[in-house]
C-alpha positions, -999 to 999 in steps of 0.1 A, spaced: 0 0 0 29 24 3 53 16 -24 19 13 -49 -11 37 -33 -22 44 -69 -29 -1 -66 -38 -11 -31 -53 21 -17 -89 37 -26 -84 74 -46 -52 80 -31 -46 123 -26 -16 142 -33 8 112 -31 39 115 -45 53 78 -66 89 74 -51 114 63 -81 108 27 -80 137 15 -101 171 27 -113 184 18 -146 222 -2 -144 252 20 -152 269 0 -176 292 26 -186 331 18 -185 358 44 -186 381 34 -218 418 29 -201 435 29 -238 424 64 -257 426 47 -291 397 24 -287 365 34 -307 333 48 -290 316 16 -289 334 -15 -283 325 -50 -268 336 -53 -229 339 -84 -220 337 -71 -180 297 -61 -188 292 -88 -210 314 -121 -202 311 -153 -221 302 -181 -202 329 -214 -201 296 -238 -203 281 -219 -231 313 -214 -249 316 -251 -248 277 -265 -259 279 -241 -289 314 -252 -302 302 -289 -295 275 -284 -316 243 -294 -284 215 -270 -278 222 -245 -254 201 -251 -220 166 -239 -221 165 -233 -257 166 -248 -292 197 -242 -313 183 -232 -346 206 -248 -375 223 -224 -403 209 -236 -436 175 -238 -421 159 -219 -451 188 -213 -477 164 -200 -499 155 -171 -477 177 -137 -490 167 -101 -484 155 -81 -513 184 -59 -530 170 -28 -519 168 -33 -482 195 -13 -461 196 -9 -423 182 24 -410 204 53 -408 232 31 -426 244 64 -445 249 80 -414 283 74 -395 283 56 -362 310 81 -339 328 107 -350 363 121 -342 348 134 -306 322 109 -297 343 94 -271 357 125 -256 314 135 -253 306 103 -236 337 110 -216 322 139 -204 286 128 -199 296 104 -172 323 130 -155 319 142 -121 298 171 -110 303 201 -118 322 190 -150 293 176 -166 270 207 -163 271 235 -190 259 257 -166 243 257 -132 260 271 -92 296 280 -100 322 271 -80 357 277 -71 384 257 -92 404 250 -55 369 233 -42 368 214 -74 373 177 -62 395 163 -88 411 129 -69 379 122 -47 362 100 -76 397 80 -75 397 66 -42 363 60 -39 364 30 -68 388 -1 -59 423 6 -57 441 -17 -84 461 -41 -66 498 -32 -88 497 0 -72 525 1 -45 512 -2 -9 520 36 0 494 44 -29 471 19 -12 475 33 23 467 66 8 437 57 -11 419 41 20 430 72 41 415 91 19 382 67 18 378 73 56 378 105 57 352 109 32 333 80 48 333 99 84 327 121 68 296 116 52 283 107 81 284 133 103 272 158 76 240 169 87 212 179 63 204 218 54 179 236 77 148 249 56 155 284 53 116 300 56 109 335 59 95 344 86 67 372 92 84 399 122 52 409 132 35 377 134 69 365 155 65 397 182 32 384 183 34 353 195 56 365 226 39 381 253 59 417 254 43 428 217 6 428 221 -17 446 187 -49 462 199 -80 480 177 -78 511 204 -69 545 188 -34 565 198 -50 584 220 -60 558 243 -30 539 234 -8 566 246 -26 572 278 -23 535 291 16 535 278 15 565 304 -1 547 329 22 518 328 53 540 328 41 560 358 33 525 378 70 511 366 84 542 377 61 547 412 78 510 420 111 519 416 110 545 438 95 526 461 120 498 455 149 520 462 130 534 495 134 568 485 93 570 503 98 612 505 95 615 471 61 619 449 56 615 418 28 629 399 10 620 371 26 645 346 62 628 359 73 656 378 92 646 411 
């Protein structure tokens, strides 16, 4: 009922569908710069030793039927047919620098967005957060899992951004009890702010004991 309301519950309101699946990033950084755009990897796509095996021994692979070459040797395309787009060249000389920079690090992939300083630019933190390779010597190693702790910690003692709302002043000064709005007109107004600062200023007198002294209501001692 919570990961599908729009399913299990009745006319669901205002709900908001989380992202329920993430497409795999299959995407490779190219170690050699002089292999094309698109190339086969056998690291995404291995070959199986079992597989391998059943189709060079000629036995149907498992779960499927192993459809024989010269099944229909008549069959030939028409003369005419082409693939779509088969004028059109697959990469050109800077399709592999692009993709480079698709899949770079923020803020090198953006064209534009919050600018930042070229000192706050992290250039080494996407290094040592993949796996160190293991011919590196062990200094390297040390560094690189240094380095990983420190961004683990961290990470986990950031603490999210506090919502920055404006707030109303008045309504603020309201809510406390020394600011207090009133319909009465200045007049009135004034003479209680009178009132109150004769009374505050009768106590202190009397606080102080200074009793010989009077105070009138025009503040005149």
């Amino acid at each position: 009922r919570i990961a599908f309301p729009y399913m299990y519950n009745s006319r669901p309101r205002k709900v908001a569908d989380p992202v329920y699946h993430y497409p795999t990033n299959l995407y490779i950084k190219a170690e050699d710069p002089d292999l094309p755009a698109f190339y086969f990897d056998p690291i995404i796509h291995p070959l199986s030793a079992f597989r391998a095996e059943s189709s060079a021994a000629g036995a149907p692979p498992p779960g499927g039927r192993q459809l024989p070459l010269d099944e229909d040797p008549d069959f030939a395309l028409p003369a005419g047919v082409e693939p779509i787009m088969a004028t059109q060249p697959l990469q050109g000389e800077l399709t592999a620098e692009a993709i480079a920079l698709y899949w770079a690090p923020k803020p090198f992939n953006q064209r534009s967005g919050r600018t930042v300083r070229a000192m706050d630019v992290p250039l080494v933190q996407q290094w040592y957060r993949e796996h160190c390779p293991g011919g590196y010597p062990v200094k390297v190693r040390v560094s690189y899992q240094k380095l990983l702790k420190n961004w683990v910690l961290n990470e986990l003692h950031k603490k999210p951004a506090k919502a920055q709302s404006r707030r109303n002043l008045f309504r603020s000064f309201q809510a406390t009890k020394f600011f207090q709005s009133t319909q009465l007109d200045w007049v009135e107004a004034g003479l209680q702010v009178c009132r109150q600062g004769y009374n505050m200023l009768n106590l202190l007198i009397h606080r102080k004991g200074l009793n010989y002294l009077h105070l009138d209501y025009n503040f005149n001692l």
